[in-house]
N, C-alpha and C positions, 0 to 999 in steps of 0.2 A: 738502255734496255727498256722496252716500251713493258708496259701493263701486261698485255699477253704475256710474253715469253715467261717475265717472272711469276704469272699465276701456273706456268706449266711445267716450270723450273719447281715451284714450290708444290706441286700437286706430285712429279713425279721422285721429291725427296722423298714424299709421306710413302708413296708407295715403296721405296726403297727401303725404308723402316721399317713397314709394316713385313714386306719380305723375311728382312735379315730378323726379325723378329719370330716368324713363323719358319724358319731355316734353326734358328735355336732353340726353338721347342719342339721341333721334330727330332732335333736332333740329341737333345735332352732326353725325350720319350723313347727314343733308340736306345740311347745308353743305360736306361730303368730298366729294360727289359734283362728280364734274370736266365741264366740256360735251362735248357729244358730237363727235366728228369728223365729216366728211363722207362720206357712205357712199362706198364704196371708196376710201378714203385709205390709203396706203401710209406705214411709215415708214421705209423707207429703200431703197435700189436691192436689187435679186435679186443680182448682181454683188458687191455690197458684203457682203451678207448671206452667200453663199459662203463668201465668204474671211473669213470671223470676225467682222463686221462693228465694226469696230475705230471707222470711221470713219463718219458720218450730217451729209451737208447738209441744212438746214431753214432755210429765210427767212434765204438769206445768210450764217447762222453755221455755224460746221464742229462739232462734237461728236465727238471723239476720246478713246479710249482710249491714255494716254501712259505707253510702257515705260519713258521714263527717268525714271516714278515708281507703280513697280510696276503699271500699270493703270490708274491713276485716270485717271476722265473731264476733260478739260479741254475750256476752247470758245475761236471764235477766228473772229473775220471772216474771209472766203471767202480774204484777200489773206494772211493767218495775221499779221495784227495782233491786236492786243488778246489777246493768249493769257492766260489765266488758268485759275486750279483751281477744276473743277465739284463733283465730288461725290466722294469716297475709297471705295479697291476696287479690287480687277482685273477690270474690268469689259468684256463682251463683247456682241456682237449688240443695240448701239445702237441705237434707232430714235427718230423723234422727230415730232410733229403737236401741234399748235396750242399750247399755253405748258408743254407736259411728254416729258420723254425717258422711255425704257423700255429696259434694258438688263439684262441676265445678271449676275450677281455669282457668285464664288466666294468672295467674302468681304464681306458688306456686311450692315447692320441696317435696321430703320424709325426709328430716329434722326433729327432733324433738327440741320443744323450743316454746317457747311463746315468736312473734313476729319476730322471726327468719328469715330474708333478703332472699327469696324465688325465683326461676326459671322455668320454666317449665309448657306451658299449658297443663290438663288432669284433669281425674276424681283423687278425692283424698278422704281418709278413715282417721279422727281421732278423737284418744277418746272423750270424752265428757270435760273431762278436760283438753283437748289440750295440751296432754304431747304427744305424740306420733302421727305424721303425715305420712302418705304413700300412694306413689302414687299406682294406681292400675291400669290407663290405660292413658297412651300419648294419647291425642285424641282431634280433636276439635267436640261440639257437640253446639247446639241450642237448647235444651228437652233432660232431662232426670229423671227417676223413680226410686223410691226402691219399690220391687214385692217380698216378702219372702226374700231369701237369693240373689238373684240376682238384678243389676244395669240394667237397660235398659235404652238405647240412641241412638239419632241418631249420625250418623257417617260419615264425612265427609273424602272420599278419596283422596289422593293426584292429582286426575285429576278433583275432582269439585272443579273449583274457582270461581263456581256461585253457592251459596246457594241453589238457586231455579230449576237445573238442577236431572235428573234423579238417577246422581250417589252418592244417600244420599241410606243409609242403617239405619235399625234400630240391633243392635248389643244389646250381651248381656255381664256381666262380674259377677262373683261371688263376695259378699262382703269380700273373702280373697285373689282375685286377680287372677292371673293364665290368662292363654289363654282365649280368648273371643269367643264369638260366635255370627255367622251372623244367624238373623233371615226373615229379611223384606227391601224386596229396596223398598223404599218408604221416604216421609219425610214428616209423621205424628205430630202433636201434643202431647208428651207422659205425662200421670197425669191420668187420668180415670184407675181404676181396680175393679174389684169384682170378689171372688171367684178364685183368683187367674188368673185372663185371664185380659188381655190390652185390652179397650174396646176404639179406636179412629177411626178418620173421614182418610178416605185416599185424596192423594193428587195429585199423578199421574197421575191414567188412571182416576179414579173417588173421588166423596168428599159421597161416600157413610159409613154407621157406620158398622165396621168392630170388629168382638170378635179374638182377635192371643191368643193362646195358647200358652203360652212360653217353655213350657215341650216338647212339639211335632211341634213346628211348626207350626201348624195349622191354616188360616186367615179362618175364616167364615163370610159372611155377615149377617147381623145380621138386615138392613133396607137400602132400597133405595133413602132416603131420602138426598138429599144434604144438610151436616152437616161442620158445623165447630166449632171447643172447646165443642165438647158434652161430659156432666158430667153423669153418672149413678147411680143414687140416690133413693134406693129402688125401684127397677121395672125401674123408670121413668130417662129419657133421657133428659137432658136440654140441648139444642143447639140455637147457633144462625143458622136462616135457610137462604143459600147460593140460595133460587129462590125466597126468600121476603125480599129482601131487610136487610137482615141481621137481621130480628127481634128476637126476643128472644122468643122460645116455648119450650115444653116440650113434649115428646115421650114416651107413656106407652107400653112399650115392650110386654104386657101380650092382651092385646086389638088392639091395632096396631092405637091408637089412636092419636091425636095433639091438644093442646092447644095452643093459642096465652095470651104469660104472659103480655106483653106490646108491641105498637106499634113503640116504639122508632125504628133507627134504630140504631146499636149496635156496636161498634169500640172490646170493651175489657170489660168481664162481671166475676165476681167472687161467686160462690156458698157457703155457710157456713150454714149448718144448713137449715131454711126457709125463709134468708132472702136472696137478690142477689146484689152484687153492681156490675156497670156496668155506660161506658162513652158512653153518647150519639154522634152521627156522623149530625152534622147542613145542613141534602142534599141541603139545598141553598147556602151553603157559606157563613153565616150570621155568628151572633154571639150568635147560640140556642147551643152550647155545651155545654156538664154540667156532672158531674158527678152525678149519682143518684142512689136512692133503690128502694127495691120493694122486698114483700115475694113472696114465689113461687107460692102463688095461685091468685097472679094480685094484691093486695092489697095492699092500704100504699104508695102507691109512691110517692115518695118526692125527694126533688134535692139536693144534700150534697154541693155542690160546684158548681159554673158555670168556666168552662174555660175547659182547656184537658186537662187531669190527666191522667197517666200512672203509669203500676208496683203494679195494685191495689194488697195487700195483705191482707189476713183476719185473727185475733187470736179471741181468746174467749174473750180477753178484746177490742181488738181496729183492726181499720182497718188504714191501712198507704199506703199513694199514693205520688205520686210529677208530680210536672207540666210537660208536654213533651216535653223531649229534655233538661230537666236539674234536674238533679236527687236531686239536693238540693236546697231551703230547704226540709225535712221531712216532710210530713204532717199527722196529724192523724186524727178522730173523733171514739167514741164510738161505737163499735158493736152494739150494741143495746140500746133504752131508747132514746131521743133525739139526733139530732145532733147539736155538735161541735164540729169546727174545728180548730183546733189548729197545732203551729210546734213540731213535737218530740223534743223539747228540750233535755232529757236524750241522746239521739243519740251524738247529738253534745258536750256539758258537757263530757259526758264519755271519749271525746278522751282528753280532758285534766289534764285526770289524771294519775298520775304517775304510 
């Protein structure tokens, strides 16, 4: 065998490797990709997502971010049996659709393992059984959503080192990763959707309710009203209003109408269903803060707690808050039927189990 042949023998091995190499990473990259959600699936309440979204119901199981272990996600049937440790991190703005969570990390890797010593702030994607964690975007955000198959977030550029400055974006990222997309400079509240469109208060030029189209682009104004954490809940609009005092009304999109639900004024308020939890603001500086309810149509008010409470979160069985500025203890009372209030003990228990 002369010189030729074996430089051509040996040039078309390489490419044969290089093929069979690029045949298993496609084919690899086939096999990551996750099924699609249902177009406008949501993953987790606007409500919840407000307040940190600490907490995400999905088919019965709770997914929780637990402070009395730094963060880390744990899960736990709706009745908070079965608690267990999901995936390691201080991890924030939960959300969850069909066998995978999505949530914020200030400190977490693409790593897979339970409990596995983590790196790296950004959005991250994993299974439900926390066998498989990946990053899917470096990023620092304050708000963010699951809208279908897409993550929407705000997004902090390396020249905003003031939160509150112009250069926040709202961005978008697929739930199998890939390049992302700028949608909206702004630095909205993200949690409200229907029919597939982000329905939030802007912040910039105006605190008007705003419909963005994610597909196209698209920001419509939707009412003039200065709004802030407005929910969209069949037709109707619940916002605290930003030229009274922060009180808490409701907006029928279809009339062009306003309700006053209560005359509190209003720090931090959570929607479930028909009833609303929300922390009163004491405008004299006294000692009238509390935390309280009330259903959507003004009715039932009562006071769950006095002092400020923060991080309100709401499931079908229990609503969980803790005092401001110190994230533990936990506290719970019943969604519905009376209140008591109680510490999440399960929370704490849980971390010391092997």
């Amino acid at each position: 065998m002369n010189k030729t042949v074996k430089t051509i023998l040996a040039v078309a091995a390489v490419i044969a490797v290089i093929g069979i190499l690029i045949l298993i990473r496609t084919l690899g990259d086939r096999a990551a990709q996750i099924p699609e959600n249902e177009p406008g699936t949501t993953g987790n309440t606007a409500g919840n997502l407000y307040n940190g979204g600490t907490f995400c119901e999905h088919d019965g199981t709770v997914y929780f971010s637990n402070p009395y272990d730094g963060g880390t996600i744990y899960a736990m049937d709706s009745d908070q049996s079965n608690i267990r440790k999901l995936v390691s991190g201080n991890d924030s703005f939960i959300n969850a659709a069909g066998s995978y969570i999505y949530y914020f990390s200030t400190s977490a890797s693409d790593q897979s393992g339970l409990g596995y010593v983590r790196n790296g702030r950004g959005i991250y994607r994993v299974d439900t059984a926390g066998k498989t964690n990946v990053l899917l975007a470096r990023v620092t955000t304050d708000s963010m959503m699951l809208l279908g198959n897409m993550l929407y977030y705000t997004n902090f550029g390396e020249d905003a080192s003031n939160e509150d400055v112009a250069l926040v974006t709202v961005d978008g990222i697929s739930t199998n990763g890939g390049e992302g997309v700028s949608l909206l400079r702004d630095h909205p509240k993200l949690g409200s959707a229907n029919d597939g469109a982000i329905y939030y208060a802007g912040m910039n030029a105006d605190h008007h309710l705003y419909m963005l189209r994610p597909d196209t682009g698209e920001s419509i104004q939707v009412s003039d009203l200065n709004m802030y954490l407005p929910i969209l809940q069949e037709g109707t609009v619940f916002f605290l209003d930003m030229d009274d005092h922060l009180r808490l009304k409701a907006y029928t999109i279809s009339n062009n109408s306003v309700r006053t639900i209560t005359n509190d004024t209003i720090d931090a308020y959570n929607l479930y269903g028909d009833i609303i939890y929300y922390q009163t603001v004491d405008m004299n500086g006294g000692d009238g803060y509390a935390l309280k309810r009330i259903h959507t149509d003004g009715s039932g008010e009562e006071v769950v707690r006095a002092g400020v409470a923060s991080g309100i979160q709401i499931t079908s069985d229990y609503v969980y808050f803790h005092d401001f500025a110190n994230d533990i203890p936990l506290y719970q009372t019943p969604t519905y039927g009376a209140v008591n209030v109680t510490t999440f003990q399960g929370a704490a228990d849980a971390v010391k189990l092997p």
